[in-house]
C-alpha positions in Angstrom: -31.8 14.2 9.5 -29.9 12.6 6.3 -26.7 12.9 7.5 -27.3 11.6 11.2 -25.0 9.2 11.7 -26.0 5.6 12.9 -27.1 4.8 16.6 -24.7 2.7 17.9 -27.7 0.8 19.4 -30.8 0.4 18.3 -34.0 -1.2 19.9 -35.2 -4.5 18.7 -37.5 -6.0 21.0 -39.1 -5.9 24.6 -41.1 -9.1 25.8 -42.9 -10.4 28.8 -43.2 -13.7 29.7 -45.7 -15.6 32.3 -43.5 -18.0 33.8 -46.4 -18.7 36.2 -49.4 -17.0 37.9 -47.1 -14.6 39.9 -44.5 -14.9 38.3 -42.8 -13.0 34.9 -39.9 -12.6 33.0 -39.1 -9.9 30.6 -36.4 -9.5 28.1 -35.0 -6.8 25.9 -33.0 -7.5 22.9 -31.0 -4.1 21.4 -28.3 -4.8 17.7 -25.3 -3.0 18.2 -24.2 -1.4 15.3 -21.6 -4.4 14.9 -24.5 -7.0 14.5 -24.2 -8.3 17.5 -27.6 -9.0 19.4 -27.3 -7.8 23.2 -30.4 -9.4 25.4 -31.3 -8.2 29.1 -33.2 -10.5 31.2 -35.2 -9.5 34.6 -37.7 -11.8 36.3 -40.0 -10.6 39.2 -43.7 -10.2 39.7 -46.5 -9.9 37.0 -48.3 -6.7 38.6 -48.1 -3.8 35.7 -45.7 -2.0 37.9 -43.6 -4.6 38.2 -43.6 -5.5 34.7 -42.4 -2.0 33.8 -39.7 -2.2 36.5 -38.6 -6.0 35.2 -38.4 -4.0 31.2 -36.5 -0.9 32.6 -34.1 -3.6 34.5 -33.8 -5.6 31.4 -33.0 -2.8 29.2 -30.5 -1.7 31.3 -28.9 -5.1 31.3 -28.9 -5.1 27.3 -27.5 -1.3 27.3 -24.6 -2.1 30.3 -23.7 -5.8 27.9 -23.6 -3.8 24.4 -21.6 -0.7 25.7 -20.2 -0.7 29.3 -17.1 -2.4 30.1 -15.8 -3.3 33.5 -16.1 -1.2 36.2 -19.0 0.5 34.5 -22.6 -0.1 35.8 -25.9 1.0 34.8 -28.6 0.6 38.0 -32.3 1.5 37.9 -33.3 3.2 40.4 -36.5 4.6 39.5 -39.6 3.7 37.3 -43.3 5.8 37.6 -45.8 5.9 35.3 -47.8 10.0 35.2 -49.7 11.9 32.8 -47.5 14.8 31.2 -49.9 16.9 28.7 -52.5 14.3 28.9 -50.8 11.5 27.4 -49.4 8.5 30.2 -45.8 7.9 30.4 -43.5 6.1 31.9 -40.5 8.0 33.4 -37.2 5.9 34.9 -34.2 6.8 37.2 -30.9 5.4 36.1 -27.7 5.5 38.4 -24.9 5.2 35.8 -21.2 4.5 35.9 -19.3 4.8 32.6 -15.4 5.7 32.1 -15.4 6.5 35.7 -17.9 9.2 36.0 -20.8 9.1 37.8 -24.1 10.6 36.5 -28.1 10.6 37.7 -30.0 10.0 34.5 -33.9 10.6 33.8 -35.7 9.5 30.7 -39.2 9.0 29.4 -41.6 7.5 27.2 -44.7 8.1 26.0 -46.8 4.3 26.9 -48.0 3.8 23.2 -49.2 1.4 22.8 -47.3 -1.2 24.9 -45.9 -0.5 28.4 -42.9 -2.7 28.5 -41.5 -1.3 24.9 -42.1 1.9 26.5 -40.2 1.7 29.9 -37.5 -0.2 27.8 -37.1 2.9 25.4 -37.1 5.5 28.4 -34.2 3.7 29.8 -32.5 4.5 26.3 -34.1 7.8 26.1 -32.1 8.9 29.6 -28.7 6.9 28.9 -28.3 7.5 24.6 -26.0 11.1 25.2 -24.2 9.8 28.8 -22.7 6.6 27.1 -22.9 8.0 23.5 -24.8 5.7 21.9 -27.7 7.4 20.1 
């Protein structure tokens, strides 16, 4: 692993915020290898599924801002939470666009110890090889 050469992105932060009883925003920040901070924003309901589905939105907002260009798009499509080997994770569904291709991408996270990182990373998890970036 010494001679891996550096992710192109890497994960800083994913935070939810109570903007009121029902409501919640969440925001993911990722540093692109250049030093440039990249933050994805999502707001929607505060119900745990909803939060995970607000991070996996904002993550895909920070990825598609650090990496895509125009024309390209990164959509969401998916986000579930199951048990695999006894351990909860959070799975997500990304329709991507990048250099004209078209690709259906899956990732996953283990949820430990906080959801939101979690569905943040799997969104990084399923798009790191498709765009190249980790």
């Amino acid at each position: 692993m010494a001679n891996r050469p550096p992710r192109l992105v890497k994960f800083v932060s994913a935070e939810v915020e109570q903007l009121s009883e029902e409501r919640c925003r969440t925001q993911v920040e990722l540093l692109h290898q250049d030093g440039k901070a990249h933050v994805g924003k999502a707001e929607g309901g505060c119900a745990d599924a909803e939060r995970l589905r607000l991070a996996a939105h904002a993550a895909a907002s920070a990825v598609q801002s650090a990496v895509c260009g125009t024309g390209d798009q990164l959509d969401v499509t998916g986000v579930t939470i199951t048990e695999a080997f006894g351990k909860r994770t959070v799975f997500v569904q990304v329709s991507a666009v990048y250099i004209g291709q078209r690709r259906e991408l899956m990732g996953f996270c283990l949820i430990d110890p906080d959801p939101t990182r979690a569905a943040a990373l799997a969104v990084l998890n399923a798009v790191n090889r498709f765009l190249g970036i980790g």
